[in-house]
C-alpha positions in Angstrom: 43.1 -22.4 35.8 43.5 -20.9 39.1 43.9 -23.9 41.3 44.8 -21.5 44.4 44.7 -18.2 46.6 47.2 -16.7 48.8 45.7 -14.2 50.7 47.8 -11.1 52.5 46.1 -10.9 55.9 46.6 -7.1 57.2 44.5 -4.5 54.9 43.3 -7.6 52.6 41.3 -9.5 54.3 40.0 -6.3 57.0 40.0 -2.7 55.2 43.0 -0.7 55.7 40.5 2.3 57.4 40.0 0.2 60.0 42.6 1.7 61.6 44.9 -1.2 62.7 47.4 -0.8 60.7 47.8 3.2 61.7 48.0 1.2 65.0 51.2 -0.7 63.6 52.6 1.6 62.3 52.4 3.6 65.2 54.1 1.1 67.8 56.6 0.2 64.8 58.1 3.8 65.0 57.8 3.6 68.8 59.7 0.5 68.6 62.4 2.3 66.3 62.9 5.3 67.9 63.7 3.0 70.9 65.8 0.7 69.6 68.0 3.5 67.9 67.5 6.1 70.4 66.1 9.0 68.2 63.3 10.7 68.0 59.6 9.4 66.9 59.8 11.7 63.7 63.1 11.0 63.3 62.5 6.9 63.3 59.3 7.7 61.3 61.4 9.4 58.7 63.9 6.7 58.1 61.7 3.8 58.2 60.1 5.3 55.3 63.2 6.1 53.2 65.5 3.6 54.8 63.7 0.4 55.5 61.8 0.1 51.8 64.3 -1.8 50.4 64.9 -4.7 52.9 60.8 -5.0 52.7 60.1 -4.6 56.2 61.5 -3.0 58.9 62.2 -5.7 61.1 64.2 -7.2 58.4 65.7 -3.4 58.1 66.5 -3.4 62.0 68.1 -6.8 62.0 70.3 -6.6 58.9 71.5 -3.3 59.7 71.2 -1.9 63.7 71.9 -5.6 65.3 68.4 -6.0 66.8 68.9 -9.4 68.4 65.2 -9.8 69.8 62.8 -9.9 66.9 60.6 -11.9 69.2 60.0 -8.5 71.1 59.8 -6.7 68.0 57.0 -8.6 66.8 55.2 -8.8 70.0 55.6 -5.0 70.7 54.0 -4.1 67.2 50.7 -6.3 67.2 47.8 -5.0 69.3 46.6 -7.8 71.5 42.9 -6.7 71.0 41.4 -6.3 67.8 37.8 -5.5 69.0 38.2 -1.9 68.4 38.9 -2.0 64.9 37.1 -4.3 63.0 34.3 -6.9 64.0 33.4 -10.5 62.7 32.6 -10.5 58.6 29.7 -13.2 58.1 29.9 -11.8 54.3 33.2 -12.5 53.8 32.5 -15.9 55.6 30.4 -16.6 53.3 32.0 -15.5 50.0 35.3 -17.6 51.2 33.4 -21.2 51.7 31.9 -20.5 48.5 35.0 -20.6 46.7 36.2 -23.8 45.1 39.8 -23.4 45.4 42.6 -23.9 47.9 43.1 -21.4 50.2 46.7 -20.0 52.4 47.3 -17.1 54.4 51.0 -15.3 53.8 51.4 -12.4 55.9 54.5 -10.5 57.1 53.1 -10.7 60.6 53.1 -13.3 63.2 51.5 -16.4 63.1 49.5 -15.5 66.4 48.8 -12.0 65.2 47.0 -13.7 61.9 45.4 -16.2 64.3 43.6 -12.8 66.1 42.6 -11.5 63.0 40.9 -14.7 61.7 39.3 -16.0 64.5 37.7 -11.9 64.8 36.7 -11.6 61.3 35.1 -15.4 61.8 36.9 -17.0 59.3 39.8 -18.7 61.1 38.7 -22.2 59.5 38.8 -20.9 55.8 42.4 -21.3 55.4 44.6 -24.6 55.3 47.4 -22.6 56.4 49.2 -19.5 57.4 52.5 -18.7 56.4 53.9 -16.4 58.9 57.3 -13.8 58.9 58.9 -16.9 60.5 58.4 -19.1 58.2 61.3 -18.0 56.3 63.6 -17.2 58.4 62.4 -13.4 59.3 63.0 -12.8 55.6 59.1 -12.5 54.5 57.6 -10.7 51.1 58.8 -9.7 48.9 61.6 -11.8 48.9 61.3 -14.0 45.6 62.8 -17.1 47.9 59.4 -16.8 50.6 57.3 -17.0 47.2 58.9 -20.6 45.9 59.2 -21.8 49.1 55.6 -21.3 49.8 54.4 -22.8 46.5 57.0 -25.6 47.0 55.1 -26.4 50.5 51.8 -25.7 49.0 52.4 -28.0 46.1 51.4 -25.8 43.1 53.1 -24.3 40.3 53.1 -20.4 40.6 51.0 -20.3 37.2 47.9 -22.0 39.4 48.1 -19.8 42.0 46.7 -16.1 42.5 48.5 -13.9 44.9 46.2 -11.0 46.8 47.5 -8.1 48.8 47.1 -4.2 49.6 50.8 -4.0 48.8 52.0 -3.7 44.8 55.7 -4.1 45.6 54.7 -7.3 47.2 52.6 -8.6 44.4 55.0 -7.8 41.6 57.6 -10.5 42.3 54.8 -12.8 42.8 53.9 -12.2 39.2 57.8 -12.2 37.8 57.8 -15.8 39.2 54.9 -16.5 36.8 51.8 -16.3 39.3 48.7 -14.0 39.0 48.3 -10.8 41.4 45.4 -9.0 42.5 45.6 -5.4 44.0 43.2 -5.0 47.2 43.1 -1.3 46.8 40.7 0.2 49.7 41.2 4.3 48.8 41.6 3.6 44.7 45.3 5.2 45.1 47.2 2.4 43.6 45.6 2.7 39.9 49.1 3.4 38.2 50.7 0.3 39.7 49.3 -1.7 36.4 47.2 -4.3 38.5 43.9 -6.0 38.4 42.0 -4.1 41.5 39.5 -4.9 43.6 38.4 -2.4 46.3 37.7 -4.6 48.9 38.1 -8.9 49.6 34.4 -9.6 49.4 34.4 -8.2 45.5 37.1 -11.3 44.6 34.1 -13.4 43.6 33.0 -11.1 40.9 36.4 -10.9 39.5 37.0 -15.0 39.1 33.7 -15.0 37.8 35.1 -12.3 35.4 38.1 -14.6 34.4 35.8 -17.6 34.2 37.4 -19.5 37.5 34.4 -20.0 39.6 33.6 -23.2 38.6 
């Protein structure tokens, strides 16, 4: 039985057309192109060829350009007002209290950046805790290491737990480790990846009841 949820927090819990994470993206190229001292196309271009494999591209800017500050990094990146992209979710407020199980937040952003996004959506008491890109050291999904040490700290075995996020190379070492993995897919792009789908956060109710774990 699922005992469980993790929940991703950007473009799970919000829909990716909201438009925030365009947003990030944006100021994360800014960011690049200023930390390396190219162009915006240019930082653009190798984020998306050259930071895949560390997983993030802090973790790529650390490990590999010296960035010394990833304080700034984080703070640059993360809009401090969410009002324009998404407002509070009373249905997903409700669908959350009426689940039985234990509920975490692990997210690649900051802990105050979740903390925005929960107390907008209205659903900042739903979760017992948020596991943050600092928990581990700046070394977040999908390192296999951020996975144990949250179940470790969570107390449950990865088989009891079911991992949910927009991102399939962050849900796939999740399920090597033994653990379940559910696909939020918003655009329906992501069919091929091999995982259980749900469009959007508010449908997860239908799919426990589906695998008989609403009880």
């Amino acid at each position: 039985m699922i005992e469980c949820i993790l929940f991703d927090l950007d473009n799970t819990l919000y829909p990716k057309s909201s438009g925030l994470d365009k947003e990030v993206n944006r100021r994360m190229t800014e960011f690049t192109a200023g930390c390396l001292g190219i162009s915006r196309e240019e930082a653009q271009r190798r984020r998306e060829t050259e930071a895949i494999p560390y997983g993030t591209t802090l973790k790529w800017l650390t490990g590999t350009h010296n960035l010394s500050d990833p304080e700034g990094f984080l703070e640059a990146v993360h809009p401090p007002n969410l009002e324009d992209y998404f407002a509070p979710d009373p249905p997903l407020r409700e669908m959350l209290r009426g689940l039985p199980h234990h509920r975490a937040i692990l997210t690649n952003s900051p802990a105050e950046h979740a903390q925005r996004v929960l107390r907008r959506l209205g659903i900042e008491d739903q979760f017992s805790r948020i596991f943050d890109i600092r928990y581990n050291g700046f070394q977040g999904k999908p390192s296999p290491l951020t996975y144990t040490k949250v179940l470790q700290d969570l107390g449950f075995e990865a088989a009891q737990v079911l991992f949910i996020d927009d991102m399939p190379r962050y849900l796939f070492p999740f399920r090597g480790l033994g653990g379940r993995a559910l696909l939020v897919d918003e655009a329906g792009t992501c069919a091929q990846a091999g995982l259980p789908v749900i469009r959007k956060i508010t449908e997860l109710k239908d799919y426990l009841q589906t695998l008989g774990e609403m009880r």
